[in-house]
C-alpha positions as CSV (number, residue, x, y, z in Angstrom):
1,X,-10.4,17.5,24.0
2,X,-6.7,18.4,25.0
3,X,-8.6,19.4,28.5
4,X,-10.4,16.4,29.0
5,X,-7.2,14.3,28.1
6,X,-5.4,16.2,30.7
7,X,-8.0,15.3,33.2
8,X,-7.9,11.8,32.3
9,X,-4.0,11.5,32.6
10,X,-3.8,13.0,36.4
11,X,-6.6,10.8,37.3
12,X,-5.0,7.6,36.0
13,X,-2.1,8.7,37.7
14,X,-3.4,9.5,41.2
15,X,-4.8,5.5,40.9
16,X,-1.8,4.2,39.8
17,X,-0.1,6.2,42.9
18,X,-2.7,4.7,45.3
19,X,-1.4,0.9,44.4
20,X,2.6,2.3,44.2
21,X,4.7,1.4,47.1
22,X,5.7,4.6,49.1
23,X,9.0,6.5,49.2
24,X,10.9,5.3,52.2
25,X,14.5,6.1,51.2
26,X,15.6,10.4,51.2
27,X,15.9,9.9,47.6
28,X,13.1,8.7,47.2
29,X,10.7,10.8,48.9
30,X,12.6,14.3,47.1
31,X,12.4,12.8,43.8
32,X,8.3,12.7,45.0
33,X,8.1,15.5,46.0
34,X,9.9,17.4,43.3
35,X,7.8,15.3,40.7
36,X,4.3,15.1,42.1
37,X,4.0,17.2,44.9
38,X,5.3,20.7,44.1
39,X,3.2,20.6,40.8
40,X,0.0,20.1,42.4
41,X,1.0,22.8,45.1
42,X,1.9,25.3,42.2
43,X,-1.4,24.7,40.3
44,X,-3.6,24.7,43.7
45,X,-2.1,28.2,44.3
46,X,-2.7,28.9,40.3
47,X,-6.4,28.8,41.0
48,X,-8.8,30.6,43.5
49,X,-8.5,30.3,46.9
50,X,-9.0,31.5,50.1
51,X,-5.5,33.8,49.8
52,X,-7.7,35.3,46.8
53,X,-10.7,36.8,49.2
54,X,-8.8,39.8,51.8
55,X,-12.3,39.0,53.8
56,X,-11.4,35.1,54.1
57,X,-7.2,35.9,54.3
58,X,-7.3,38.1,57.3
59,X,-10.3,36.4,58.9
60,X,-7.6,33.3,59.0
61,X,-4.6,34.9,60.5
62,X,-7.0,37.0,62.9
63,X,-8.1,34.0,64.1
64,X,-4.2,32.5,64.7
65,X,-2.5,35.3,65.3
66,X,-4.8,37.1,67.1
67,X,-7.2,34.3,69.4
68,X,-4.6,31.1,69.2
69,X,-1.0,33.2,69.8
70,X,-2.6,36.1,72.0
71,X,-0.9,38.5,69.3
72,X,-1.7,42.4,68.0
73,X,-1.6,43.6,64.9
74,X,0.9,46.4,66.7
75,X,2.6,43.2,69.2
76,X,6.5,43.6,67.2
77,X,8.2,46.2,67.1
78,X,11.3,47.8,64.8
79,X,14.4,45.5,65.5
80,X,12.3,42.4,65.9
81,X,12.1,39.8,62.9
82,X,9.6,37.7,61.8
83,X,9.9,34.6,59.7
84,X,7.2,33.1,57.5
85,X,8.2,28.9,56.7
86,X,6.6,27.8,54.2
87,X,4.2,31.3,53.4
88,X,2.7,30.2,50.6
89,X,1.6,32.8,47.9
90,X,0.0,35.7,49.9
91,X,2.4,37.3,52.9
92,X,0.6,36.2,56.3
93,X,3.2,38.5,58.0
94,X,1.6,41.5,57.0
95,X,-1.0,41.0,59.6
96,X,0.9,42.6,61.6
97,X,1.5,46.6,61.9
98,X,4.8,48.6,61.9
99,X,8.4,48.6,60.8
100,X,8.8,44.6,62.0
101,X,11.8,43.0,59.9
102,X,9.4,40.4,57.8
103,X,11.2,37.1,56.0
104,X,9.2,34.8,53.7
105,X,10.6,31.2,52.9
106,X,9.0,29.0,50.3
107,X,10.4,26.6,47.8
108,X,7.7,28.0,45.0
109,X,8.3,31.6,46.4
110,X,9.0,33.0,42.8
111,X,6.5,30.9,41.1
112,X,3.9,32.3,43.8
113,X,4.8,35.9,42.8
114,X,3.9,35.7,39.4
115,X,0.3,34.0,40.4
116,X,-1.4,37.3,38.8
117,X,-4.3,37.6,42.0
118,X,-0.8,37.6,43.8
119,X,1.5,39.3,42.3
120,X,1.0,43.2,43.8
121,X,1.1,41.7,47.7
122,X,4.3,41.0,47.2
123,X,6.1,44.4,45.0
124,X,7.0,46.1,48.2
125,X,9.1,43.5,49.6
126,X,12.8,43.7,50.0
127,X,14.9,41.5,47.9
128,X,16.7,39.9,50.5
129,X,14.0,38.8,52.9
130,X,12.1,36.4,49.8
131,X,13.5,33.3,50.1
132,X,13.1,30.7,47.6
133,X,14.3,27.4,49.0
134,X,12.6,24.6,50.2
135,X,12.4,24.4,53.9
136,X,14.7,21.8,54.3
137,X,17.3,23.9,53.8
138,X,18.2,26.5,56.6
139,X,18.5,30.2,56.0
140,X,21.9,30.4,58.2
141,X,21.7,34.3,58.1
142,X,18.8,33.7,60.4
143,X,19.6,31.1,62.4
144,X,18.8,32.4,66.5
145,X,17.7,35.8,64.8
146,X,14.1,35.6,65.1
147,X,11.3,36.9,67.6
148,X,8.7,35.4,65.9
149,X,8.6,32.0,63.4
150,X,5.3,31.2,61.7
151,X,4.8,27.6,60.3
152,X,1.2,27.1,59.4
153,X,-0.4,23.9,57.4
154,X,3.5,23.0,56.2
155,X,4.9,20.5,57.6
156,X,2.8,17.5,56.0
157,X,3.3,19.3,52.3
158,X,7.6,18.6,52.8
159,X,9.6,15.7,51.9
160,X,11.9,16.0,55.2
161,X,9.2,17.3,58.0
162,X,12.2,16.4,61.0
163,X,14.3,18.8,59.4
164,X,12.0,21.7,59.0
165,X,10.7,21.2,62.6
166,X,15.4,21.1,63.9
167,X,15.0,25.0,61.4
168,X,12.5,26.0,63.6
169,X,14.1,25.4,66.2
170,X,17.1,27.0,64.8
171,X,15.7,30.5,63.7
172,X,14.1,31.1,67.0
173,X,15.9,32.9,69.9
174,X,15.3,31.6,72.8
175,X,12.1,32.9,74.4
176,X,10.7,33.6,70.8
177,X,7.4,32.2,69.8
178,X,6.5,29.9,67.3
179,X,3.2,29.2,65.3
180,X,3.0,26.2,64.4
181,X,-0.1,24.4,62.4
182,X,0.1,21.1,60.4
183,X,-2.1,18.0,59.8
184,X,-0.3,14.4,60.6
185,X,-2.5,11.9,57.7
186,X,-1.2,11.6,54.1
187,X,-4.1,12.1,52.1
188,X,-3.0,12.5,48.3
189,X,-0.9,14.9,45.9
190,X,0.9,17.7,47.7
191,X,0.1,16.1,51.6
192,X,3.1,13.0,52.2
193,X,2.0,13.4,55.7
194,X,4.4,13.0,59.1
195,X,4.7,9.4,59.2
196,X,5.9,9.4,63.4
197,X,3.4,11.4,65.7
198,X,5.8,10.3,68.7
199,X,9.0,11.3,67.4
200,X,7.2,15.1,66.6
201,X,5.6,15.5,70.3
202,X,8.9,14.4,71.5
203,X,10.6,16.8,69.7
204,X,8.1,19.8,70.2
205,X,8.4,19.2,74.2
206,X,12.3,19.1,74.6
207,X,12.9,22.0,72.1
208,X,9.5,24.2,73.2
209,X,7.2,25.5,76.0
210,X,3.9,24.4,74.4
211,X,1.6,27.4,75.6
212,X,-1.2,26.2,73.9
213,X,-2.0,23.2,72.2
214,X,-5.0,22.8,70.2
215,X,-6.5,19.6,67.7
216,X,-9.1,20.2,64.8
217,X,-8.4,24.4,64.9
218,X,-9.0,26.6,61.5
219,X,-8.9,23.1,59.6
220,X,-5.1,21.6,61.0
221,X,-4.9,18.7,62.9
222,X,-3.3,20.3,65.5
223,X,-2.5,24.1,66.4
224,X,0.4,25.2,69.0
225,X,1.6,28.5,70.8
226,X,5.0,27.8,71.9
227,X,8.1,29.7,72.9
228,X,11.4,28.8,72.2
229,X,13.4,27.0,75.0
């Protein structure tokens, strides 16, 4: 019964949502975000998915690391840094072979590394290189450090999707690449969207050499190779 009632309460509340009027003030949209769209995040990556399924995981990143950057699983080397934004619960980074300086950032980053399924991908990481912030805020200690920033099916899960794209911008040197995956629509709990498709392909063509550019790929709207400018 205490189930069902739990059903019943998130579905009147995702109706009532449908006929709310929508953040538009800062405020507002953190205060949704921190309310409504970090829980469902937390209990999506709670329950079994595709992170959960090493056949499905690395089938993913093979397919954007490897066919959409042009990248080897031996393409870094030791002195280089890579930075995960917005990695979810299961470290993407580890594609990739050797003694690479990896970096994870995530707002839910210490939730996500108690997820059970989850838990032992993540004992052999340093400390200092798990993040837990949200991706609004930047990591100054690796600001114009990195050789490589990964930002895959993010950027529409954020209250603040301008700032996180000006941090990307930030962490890579110039020359690095960048990864970059997202979907544009607002459809529901944990997706606000990106609510100005000009102002983000502006953005994207002063700051970066688009190498590739790619709509509908491995379920995002839109996938991009691009190097730092």
């Amino acid at each position: 019964m205490a189930g069902l009632l739990t059903k019943v309460g998130r579905e009147f509340r995702r109706i009532a949502r449908r006929f709310r009027r929508p953040p538009t003030t800062p405020a507002e949209k953190l205060r949704e975000w921190r309310s409504i769209h970090q829980p469902f995040e937390l209990r999506f990556h709670q329950g079994e998915n595709y992170r959960w399924d090493d056949k499905q995981f690395w089938g993913q990143w093979s397919e954007v690391f490897g066919t959409l950057m042009g990248l080897t699983k031996s393409s870094f080397n030791k002195g280089q840094v890579l930075l995960d934004v917005g990695c979810g619960s299961r470290p993407a980074l580890d594609w990739f072979e050797g003694r690479v300086e990896r970096h994870f950032l995530d707002p839910l980053l210490d939730q996500y590394r108690q997820i059970d399924a989850m838990r032992g991908h993540w004992q052999d990481k340093p400390s200092a290189t798990l993040i837990s912030q949200p991706a609004e805020q930047l990591a100054e200690h690796l600001a114009g450090r990195c050789d490589f920033v990964n930002c895959w099916n993010v950027l529409d899960h954020t209250y603040d999707w301008r700032q996180i794209l000006d941090n990307l911008r930030a962490y890579a040197r110039p020359g690095a690449l960048v990864c970059l995956g997202t979907d544009f629509q607002s459809h529901g709990d944990g997706h606000p969207g990106i609510d100005d498709r000009a102002w983000f392909d502006r953005f994207v063509e002063t700051h970066f050499e688009i190498v590739a550019s790619r709509p509908n790929y491995t379920g995002r709207e839109i996938a991009m190779q691009l190097i730092r400018r």
